[in-house]
KOLVEX-320845 format. One record per atom (N, C-alpha, C): residue in one letter; y, x, z. Coordinates in steps of 0.1 Angstrom, whole numbers, plus 2048, in hexadecimal, padded with zeros to 3 digits. Atoms other than C-alpha are relative to their C-alpha. Example, Ala and Ser with C-alpha at 12.3 -4.5 7.8 and 13.67 -1.06 7.14 Angstrom:
BEGIN
A7F4809800A7D387B84EA80C809800S7F57F7800S7F5889847S80B7F8808
END
This chain:
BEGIN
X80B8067F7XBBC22BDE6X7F28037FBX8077FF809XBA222FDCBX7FC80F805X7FF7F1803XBA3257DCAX7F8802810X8088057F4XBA0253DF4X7F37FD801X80C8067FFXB8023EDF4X7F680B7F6X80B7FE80BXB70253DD7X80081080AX7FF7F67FAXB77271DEBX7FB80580BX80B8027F5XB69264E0DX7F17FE7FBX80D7FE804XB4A25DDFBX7FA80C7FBX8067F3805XB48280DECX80480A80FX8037F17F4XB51297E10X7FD7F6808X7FF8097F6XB4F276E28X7F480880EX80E7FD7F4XB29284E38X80280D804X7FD7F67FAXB392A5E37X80D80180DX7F68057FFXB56298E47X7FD7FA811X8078017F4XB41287E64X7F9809804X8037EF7F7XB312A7E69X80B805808X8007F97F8XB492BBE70X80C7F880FX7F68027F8XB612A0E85X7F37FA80CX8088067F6XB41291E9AX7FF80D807X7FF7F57F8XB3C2B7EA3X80480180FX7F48047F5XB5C2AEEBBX7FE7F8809X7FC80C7FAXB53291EC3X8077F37FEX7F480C804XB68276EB1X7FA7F37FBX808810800XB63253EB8X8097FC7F0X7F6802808XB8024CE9AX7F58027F2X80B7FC80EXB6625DE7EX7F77F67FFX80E804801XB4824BE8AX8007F27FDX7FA80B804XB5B22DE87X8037FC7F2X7FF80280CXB69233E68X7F67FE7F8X80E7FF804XB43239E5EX7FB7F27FFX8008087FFXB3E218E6AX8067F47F4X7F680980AXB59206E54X8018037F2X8037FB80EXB5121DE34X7F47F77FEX80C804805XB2D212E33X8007F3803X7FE80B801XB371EFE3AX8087FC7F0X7FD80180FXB4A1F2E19X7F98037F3X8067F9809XB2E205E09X80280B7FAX8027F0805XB3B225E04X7FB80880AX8097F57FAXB23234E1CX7F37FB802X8048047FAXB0322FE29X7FC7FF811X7F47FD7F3XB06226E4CX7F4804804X8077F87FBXAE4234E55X80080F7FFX7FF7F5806XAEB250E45X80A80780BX7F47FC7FAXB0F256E55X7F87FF812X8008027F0XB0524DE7AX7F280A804X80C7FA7FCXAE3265E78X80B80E801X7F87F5802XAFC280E6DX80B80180BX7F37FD7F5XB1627AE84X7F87FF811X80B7F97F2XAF927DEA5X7FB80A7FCX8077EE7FFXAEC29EE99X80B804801X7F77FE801XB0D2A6E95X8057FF80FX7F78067F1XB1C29BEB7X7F7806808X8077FD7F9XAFB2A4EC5X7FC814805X8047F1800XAFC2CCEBBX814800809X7F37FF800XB252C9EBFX7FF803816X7FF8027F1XB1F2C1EE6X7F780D807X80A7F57FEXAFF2DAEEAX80C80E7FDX7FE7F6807XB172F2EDBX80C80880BX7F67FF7F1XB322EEEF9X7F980280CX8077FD7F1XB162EEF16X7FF80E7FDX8077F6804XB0B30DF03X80B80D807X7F27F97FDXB3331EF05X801803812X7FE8027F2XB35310F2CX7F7807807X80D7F77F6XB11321F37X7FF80F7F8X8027F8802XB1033EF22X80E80A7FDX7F57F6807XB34349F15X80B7FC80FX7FB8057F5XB4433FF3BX8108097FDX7F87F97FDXB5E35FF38X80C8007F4X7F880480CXB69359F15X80C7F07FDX7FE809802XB6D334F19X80E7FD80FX7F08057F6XB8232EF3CX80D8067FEX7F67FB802XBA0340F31X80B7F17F9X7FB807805XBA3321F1BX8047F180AX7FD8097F3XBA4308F3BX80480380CX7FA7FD7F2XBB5319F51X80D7EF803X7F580A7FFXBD52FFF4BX7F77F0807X80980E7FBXBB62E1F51X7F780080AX8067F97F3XBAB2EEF70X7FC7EB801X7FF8117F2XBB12C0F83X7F77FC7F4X81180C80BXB9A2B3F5BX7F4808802X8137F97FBXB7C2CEF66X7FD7FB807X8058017F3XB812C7F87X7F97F07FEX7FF80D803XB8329EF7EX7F27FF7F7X80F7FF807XB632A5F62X7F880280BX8097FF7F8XB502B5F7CX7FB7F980DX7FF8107F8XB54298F96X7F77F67FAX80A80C80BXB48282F7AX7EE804800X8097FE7FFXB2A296F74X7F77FF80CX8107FA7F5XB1F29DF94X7FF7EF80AX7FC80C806XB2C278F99X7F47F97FEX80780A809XB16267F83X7F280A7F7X8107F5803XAFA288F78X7FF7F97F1X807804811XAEB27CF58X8097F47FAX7FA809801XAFD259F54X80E8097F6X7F9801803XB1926EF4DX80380A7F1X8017FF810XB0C27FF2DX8057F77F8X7FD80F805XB0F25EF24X8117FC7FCX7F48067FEXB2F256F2EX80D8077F9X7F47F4807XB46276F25X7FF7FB7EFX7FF800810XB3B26DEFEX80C7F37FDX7F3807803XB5424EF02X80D805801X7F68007F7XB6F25FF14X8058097F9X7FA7F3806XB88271EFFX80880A809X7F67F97FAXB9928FF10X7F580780BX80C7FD7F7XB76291F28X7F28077F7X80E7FD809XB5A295F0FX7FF8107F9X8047F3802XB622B9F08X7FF80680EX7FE7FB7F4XB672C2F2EX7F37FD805X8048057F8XB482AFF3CX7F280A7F9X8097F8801XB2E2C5F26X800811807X7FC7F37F8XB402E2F33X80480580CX8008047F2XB452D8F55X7EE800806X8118067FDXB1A2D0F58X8018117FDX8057F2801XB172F6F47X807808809X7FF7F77F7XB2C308F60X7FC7F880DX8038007F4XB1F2F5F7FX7EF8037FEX80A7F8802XAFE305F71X7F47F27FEX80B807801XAEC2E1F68X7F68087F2X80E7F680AXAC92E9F53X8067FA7F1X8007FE809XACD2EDF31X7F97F77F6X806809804XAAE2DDF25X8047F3800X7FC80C7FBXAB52C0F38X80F7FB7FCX7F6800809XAD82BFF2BX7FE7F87F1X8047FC80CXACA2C2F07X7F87F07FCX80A80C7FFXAB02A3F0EX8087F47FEX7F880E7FBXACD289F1AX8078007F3X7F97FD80AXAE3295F01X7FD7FA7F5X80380780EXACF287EE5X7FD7F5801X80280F7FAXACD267EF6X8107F97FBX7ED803802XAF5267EFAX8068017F1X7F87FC80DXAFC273ED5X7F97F17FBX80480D806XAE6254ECBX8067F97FFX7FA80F7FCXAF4239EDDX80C8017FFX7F5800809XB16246ED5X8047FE7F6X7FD805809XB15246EB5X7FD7F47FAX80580C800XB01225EB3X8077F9806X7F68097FDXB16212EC8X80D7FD7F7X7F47FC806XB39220EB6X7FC7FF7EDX802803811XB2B220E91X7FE7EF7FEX80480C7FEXB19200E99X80B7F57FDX7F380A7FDXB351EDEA8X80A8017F7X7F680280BXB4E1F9E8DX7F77F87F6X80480380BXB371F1E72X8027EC7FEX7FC8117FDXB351CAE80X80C7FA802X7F58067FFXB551C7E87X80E8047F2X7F67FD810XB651D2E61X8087F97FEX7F380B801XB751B3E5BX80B7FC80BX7F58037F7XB891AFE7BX8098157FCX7F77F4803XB941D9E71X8048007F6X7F4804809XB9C1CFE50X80B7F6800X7F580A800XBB01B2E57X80B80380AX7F37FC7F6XBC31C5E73X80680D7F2X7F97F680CXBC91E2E54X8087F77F4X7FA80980CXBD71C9E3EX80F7F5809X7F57FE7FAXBF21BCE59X80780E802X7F87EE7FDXBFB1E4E5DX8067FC7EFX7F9801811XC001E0E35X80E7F8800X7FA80E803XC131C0E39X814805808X7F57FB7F8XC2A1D0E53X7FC80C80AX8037EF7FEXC2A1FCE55X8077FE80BX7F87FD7F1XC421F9E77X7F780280BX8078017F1XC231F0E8BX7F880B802X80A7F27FDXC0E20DE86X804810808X7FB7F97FBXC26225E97X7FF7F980DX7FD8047F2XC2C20FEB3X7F080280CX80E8017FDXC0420BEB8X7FF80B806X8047F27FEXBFE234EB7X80680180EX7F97FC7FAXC17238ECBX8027FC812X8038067F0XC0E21CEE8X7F180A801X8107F67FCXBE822FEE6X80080E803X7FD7F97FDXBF424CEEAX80780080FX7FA7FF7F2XC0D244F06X7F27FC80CX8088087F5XBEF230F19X7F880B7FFX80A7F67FBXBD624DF15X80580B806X7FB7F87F5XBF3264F26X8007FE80BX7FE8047F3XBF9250F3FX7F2800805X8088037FDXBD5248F45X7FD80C805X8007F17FEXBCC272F44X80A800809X7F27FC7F4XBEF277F5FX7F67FA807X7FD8067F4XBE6261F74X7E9800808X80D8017F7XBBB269F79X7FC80C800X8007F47FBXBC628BF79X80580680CX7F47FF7F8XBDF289F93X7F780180EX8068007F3XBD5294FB7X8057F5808X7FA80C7F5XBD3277FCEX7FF801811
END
């Protein structure tokens, strides 16, 4: 456990680099619950994990408006989550910069859904740094306050390893089912 912790403290900022890139609420969390322990600083981590998230998103509008021929080959099979992103966006316009950064399974589709329905760039680029903010401020934030209710649920997993499979594996089933069923034509 020791070796762990001394390890996150030496790649940890590299570590939110390159997983915020993606997008991962899980890191910025984790960021949250390190520098509640003191091995990070959580200004430090959560400034890094919005530049980060913030180029990572720019980086997919960028693919969607300028690399269009390269990139659809890879979404042909996700034809109903572009169609379902681009609903959203056009949906909800700006709001839903916002919104895609909670939404796992959406947040790579909805920057690249906005770049092939030809939204502006700039404008894009403006909200964006709004959204990478409040993402990571809410999600570092909120882990960071809430440490003691995530260590005392990790110390039941300790207490008894059976539950930690059952958990993955309900969150997993519920984000399939959830994905089926607001993919599904109605």
């Amino acid at each position: 456990m020791e070796s762990t912790l001394t390890s996150l403290e030496t790649w940890g900022y590299l570590a939110i680099a390159f997983f915020s890139f993606g997008g991962s609420l899980v890191v910025v969390a984790a960021a949250g619950i390190l520098s509640y322990l003191g091995k990070m600083d959580l200004a430090t981590a959560l400034a890094v994990a919005a530049v980060s998230n913030f180029m990572g998103d720019n980086f997919l509008f960028y693919l969607g408006k300028y690399q269009k021929k390269q990139v659809r080959p890879y979404f042909a099979k996700h034809k109903r989550k572009i169609a379902l992103a681009t609903l959203i966006m056009r949906k909800y316009g700006i709001l839903a910069i916002f919104i895609q950064k909670f939404i796992y399974g959406i947040k790579t589709l909805i920057p690249l859904s906005m770049a092939l329905a030809k939204y502006d760039f700039k404008k894009f680029v403006f909200f964006n740094i709004f959204a990478s903010i409040v993402f990571v401020s809410v999600i570092g934030v909120g882990s960071y306050y809430s440490s003691e209710m995530f260590m005392a649920f990790f110390d039941k997993i300790k207490a008894n390893p059976w539950m930690m499979p059952m958990i993955i594996f309900g969150i997993i089933g519920i984000i399939w089912y959830a994905m089926e069923r607001m993919t599904k034509k109605k």
